[in-house]
N, C-alpha and C positions, 0 to 999 in steps of 0.2 A: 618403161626404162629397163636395161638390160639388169638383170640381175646374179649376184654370186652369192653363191649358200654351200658351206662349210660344213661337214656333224660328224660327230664323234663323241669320245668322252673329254671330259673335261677334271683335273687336277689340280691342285693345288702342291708345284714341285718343291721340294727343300734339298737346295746342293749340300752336298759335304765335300770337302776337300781336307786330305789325311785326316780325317777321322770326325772334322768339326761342323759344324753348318756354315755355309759361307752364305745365303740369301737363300728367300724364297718368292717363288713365280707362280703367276696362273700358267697351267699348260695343261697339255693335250696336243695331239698331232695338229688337229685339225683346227682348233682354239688358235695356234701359235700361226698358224697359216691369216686365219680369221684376222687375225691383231693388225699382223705386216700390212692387210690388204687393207683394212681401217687406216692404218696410219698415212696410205698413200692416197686416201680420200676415195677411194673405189666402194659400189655401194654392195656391202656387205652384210649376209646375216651367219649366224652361227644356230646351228638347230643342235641342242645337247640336255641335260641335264647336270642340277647340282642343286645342293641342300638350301633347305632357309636355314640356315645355320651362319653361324659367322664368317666362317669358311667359302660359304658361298656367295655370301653378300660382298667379300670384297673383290672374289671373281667377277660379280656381275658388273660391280662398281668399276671395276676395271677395264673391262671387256664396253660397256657406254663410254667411260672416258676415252676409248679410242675409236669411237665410232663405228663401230661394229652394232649393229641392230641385235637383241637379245628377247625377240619379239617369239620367238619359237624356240625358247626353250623352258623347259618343264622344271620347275622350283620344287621340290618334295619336301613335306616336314618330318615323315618317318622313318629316315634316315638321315646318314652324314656325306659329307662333301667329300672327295676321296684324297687321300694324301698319296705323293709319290715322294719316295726318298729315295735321290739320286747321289751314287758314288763314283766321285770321279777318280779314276786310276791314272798312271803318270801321266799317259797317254791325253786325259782328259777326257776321255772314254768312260758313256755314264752304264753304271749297273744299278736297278731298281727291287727297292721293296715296295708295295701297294698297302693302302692300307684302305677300303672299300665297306660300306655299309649301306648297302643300297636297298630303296624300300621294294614290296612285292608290285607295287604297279612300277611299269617301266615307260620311258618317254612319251607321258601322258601329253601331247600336243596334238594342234591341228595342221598339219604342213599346208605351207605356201602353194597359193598356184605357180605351176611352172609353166616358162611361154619357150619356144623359141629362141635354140642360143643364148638362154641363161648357162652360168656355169656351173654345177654342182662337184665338189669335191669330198667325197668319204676315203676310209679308208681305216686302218690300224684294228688291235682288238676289237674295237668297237664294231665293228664291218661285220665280224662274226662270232656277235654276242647271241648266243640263242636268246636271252631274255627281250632283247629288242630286235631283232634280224627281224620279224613278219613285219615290221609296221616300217622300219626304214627299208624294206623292198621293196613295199608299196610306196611309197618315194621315187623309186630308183627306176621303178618302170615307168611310173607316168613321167620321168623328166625322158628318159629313152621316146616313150613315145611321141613328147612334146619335139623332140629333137633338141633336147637341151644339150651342152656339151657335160660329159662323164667322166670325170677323173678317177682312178682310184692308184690309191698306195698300200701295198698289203701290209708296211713296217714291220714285220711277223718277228718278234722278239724272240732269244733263245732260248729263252726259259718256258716256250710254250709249245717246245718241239716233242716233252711227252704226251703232247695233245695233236700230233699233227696228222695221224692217220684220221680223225676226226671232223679237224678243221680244213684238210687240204681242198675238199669238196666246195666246202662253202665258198676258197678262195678260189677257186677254177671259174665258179660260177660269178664272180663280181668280175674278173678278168673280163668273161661274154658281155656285161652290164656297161666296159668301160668304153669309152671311144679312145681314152690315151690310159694306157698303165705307165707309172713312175716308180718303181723301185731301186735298191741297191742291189749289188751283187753277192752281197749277203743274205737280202732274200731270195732270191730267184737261189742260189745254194740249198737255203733249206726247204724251201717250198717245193720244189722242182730236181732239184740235182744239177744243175747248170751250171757251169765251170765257166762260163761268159757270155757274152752278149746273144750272138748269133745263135748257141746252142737255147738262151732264154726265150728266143724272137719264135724257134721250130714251133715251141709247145704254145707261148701265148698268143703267136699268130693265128693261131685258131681259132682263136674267140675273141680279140680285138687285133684293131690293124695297126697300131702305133705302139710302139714300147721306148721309153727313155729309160735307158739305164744307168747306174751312178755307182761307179765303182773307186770311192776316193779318190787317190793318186794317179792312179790310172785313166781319168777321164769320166767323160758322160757322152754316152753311146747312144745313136738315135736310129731306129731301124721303123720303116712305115713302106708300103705299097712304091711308093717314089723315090724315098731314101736310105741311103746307108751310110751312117758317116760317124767321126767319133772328134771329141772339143777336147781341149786339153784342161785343167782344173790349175790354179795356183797355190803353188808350194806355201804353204802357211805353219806356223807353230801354234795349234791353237788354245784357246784358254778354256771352251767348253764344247762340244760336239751335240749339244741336245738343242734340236730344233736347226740344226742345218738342213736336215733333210724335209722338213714342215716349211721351210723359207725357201727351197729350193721350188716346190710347189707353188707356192705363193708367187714366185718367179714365172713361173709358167701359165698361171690366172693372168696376172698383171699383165702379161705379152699377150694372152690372147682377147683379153678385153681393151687395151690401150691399142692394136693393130685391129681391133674390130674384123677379129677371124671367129666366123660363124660354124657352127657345125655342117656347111656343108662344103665348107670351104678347106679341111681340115685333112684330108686323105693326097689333097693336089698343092699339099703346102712344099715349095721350092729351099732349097739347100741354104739363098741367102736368110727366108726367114726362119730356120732352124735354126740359124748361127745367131739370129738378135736372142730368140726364144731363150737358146741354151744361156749365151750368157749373160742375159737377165737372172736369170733361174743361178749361177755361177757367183754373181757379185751378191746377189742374196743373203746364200747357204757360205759365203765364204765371208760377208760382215758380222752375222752372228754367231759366226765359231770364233769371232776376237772376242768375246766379252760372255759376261752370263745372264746374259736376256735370252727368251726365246722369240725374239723377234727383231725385226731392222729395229735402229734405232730411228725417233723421229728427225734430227739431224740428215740421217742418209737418206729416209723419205723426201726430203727436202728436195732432193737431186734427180728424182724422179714424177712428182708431181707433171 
């Protein structure tokens, strides 16, 4: 059976809003992707790490309750599970503190074998953790070699731009790794210097052939060997911004596993199924910016099943 597998880090979010805690979520980029694709009954695993700690257990407990397989990820007892404290500004626009104790062995698993047009999604910090990058690259090649399909998302946060002559390298090089890059044009800004689509598509077409780019209001832009085209996004007011862009991905799994588009099928993809793709990926990242889930709810699942 075709398989999706997810990895990143994994979190435990606490929103504030003006000043107070409003809820808290399991999250991570790649987690909040994982959840959505559970809840639409797609079979899914998340490959990550998180503590035997309390903290952890109710991530785990969470993450099986929505059917997500947790079958490859690595529990540590000599550390803690990581908090993210998310502040949301008027906008609803979240700004984080971390709060990270992590043991000296890192993603102690055994990775899954990869076949054939399985899906693999990385991305975010976690992409380019030195303490775990040698073992999730060795990942990343054997699904390339398998011809699995390769998603990545750099999510490159601003608060890690005094790290970026550093990190830039690592992200150039997962770009080569991916068969589709999914960013905003806030990344491609600071990673690159890219003022929009076309100017993003110069540099990353060089090392993958497909770029979706998601520049809020302004749309989501799709540039590949075949196409060049740009979808319009819906005007919203929304209540939380975290995990639109983790859902919008999860949008782009679900269109390529429910159209049963293969990796080799994926360069000669035609204009109409970009337009389902996009706005799957669109009604996504635009039901989770109503409310403070980082994921569809099971309700909207409902709709897509």
């Amino acid at each position: 059976m075709r398989m999706i597998y997810t990895i990143g880090e994994t979190v435990l979010d606490i929103l504030f809003k003006n000043k107070l805690p409003v809820t808290a979520k399991a999250g991570g980029a790649c987690l909040n992707s994982a959840v959505t694709l559970g809840r639409l009954n797609l079979p899914v695993c998340f490959i990550g790490e998180y503590g035997l700690d309390e903290v952890g257990s109710i991530i785990d407990q969470f993450l099986k309750a929505n059917k997500v397989s947790t079958q490859y990820v690595y529990r540590y007892y000599n550390g803690k599970s990581t908090l993210a404290l998310a502040f949301l500004n008027e906008n609803n626009d979240a700004s984080y503190d971390f709060y990270k104790i992590y043991p000296e062995q890192r993603l102690a698993v055994n990775f899954p074998e990869i076949h054939q047009d399985d899906i693999i999604l990385f991305g975010s910090i976690y992409a380019i953790t030195i303490e775990v990058r040698n073992k999730l690259m060795e990942f990343i090649n054997q699904a390339n070699k398998k011809k699995a399909i390769v998603i990545y998302d750099p999510n490159f946060r601003k608060h890690h731009l005094h790290e970026l002559a550093k990190l830039r390298p690592l992200i150039i090089e997962n770009f080569a790794h991916a068969d589709i890059v999914r960013g905003s044009n806030e990344d491609f800004s600071f990673i690159l210097g890219a003022d929009d689509a076309d100017e993003a598509f110069t540099e990353i077409g060089k090392q993958c052939k497909i770029l979706l780019y998601t520049a809020n209001k302004k749309g989501v832009y799709v540039r590949s060997p075949k196409v060049s085209m740009t979808f319009p996004v819906k005007t919203i007011d929304p209540v939380s911004t975290i995990g639109a862009g983790d859902n919008f991905n999860a949008g782009i799994v679900y269109s390529l596993y429910k159209h049963n588009i293969g990796y080799n099928d994926l360069e000669n993809l035609d204009e109409k199924m970009w337009e389902i793709i996009v706005s799957n990926a669109v009604e996504f990242a635009t039901h989770v910016c109503l409310n403070y889930d980082n994921y569809i709810s099971e309700e909207f699942a409902e709709g897509y099943k």
